[in-house]
Structure formats: structure tokens, C-alpha cells
N, C-alpha and C positions, 0 to 999 in steps of 0.2 A: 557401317562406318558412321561415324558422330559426325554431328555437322557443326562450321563452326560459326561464332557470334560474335557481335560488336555491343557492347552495353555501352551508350553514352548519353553523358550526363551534360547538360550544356546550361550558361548563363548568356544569353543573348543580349549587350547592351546598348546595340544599334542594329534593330531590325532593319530598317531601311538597306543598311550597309549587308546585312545577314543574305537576303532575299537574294542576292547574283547567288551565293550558294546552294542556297536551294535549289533554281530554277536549274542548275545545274549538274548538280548531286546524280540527280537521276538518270543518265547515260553512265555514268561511270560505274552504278550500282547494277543497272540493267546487263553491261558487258561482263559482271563479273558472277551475273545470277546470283545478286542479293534478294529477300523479299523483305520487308518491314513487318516487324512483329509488333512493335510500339513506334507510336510516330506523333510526340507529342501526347496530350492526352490528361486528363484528369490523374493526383494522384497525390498520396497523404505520405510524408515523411512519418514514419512511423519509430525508428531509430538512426541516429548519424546524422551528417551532412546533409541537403541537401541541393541541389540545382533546381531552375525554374524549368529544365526539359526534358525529356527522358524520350531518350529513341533504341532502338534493338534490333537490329537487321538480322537476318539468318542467311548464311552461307549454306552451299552444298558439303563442304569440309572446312576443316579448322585452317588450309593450306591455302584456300581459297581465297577466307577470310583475310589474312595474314596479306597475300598479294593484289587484293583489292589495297588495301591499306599503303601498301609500302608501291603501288605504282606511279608513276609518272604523273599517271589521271590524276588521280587524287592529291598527289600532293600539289599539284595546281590549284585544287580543289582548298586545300589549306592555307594554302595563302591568300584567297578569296574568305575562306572563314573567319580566320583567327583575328585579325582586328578589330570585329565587332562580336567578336563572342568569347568565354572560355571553359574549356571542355574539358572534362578529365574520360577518353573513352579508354576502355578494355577490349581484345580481341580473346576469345577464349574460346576452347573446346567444350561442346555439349558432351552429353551422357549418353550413353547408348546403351546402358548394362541392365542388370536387375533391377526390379523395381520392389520396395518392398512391398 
């Protein structure tokens, strides 16, 4: 089974205000067995847009993903972020097939 992901891309423009997010973030990802594959980080726009953050959680599945996103937790969790930051994320299904 593929597992699923979160790619997001964030502008933070009041850290101070960002930071209850964070400190917080982490129970809701824990309950839904995320683990962080990019968490911040050094990183060279190399084509397109870019944001000043780049985070990547991994899901056990793409269904997983989906309901960490769309639960109650989190969206408390949203309205704790979104005023000082803005984020274009994606939730999407990994590959599991051949490889060439």
C-alpha cells in the first residue's frame, strides 16, 4: 500500500505569532502517525515559486493523510497558523509500483 504525504510550502510572517503552532502541531501528527521527512531545512529554488519553508510529513496511507488534514485537531490547528503565515500545502499519494 502507498503511503500518503503532505508537501508544504510555508511563508512565515510573524514567527512569534507561528511558534503556538508549532508547539502544538506535534500531538495531532503523533495521533495520526505522521513522521517528518523535511522539517524546514536548507534549500535552493531551482525552478518556480518559491516559499521560505518546506516541510513533508509521511502518512501510513494516503486516507490517513487526508484525515489528519480534514480533522477537528487540525483545523484548530489552522486557525492558530494562518495569521501569521501562508501556506500553499498538498496532500498526495506516494508510489509504490516499479521502479525503473
Amino acid at each position: 500500500m502507498a503511503k500518503g504525504y503532505w508537501i508544504a510550502r510555508v511563508d512565515v510572517h510573524n514567527p512569534d505569532g507561528y511558534k503556538a503552532y508549532v508547539e502544538q502541531n506535534g500531538a495531532v501528527f503523533k495521533k495520526y502517525g505522521a513522521k517528518f521527512l523535511v522539517r524546514g531545512g536548507k534549500h535552493e529554488s531551482k525552478e518556480g515559486s518559491a516559499r521560505s519553508r518546506n516541510v513533508v510529513l509521511e502518512f501510513r496511507d494516503y486516507e490517513t493523510a487526508l484525515a489528519c488534514y480534514n480533522s477537528p485537531e487540525y483545523a484548530r490547528l489552522i486557525a492558530l497558523r494562518s495569521p501569521h503565515s501562508q501556506a500553499d500545502i498538498l496532500v498526495i499519494e506516494g508510489y509504490d509500483g516499479e521502479q525503473p
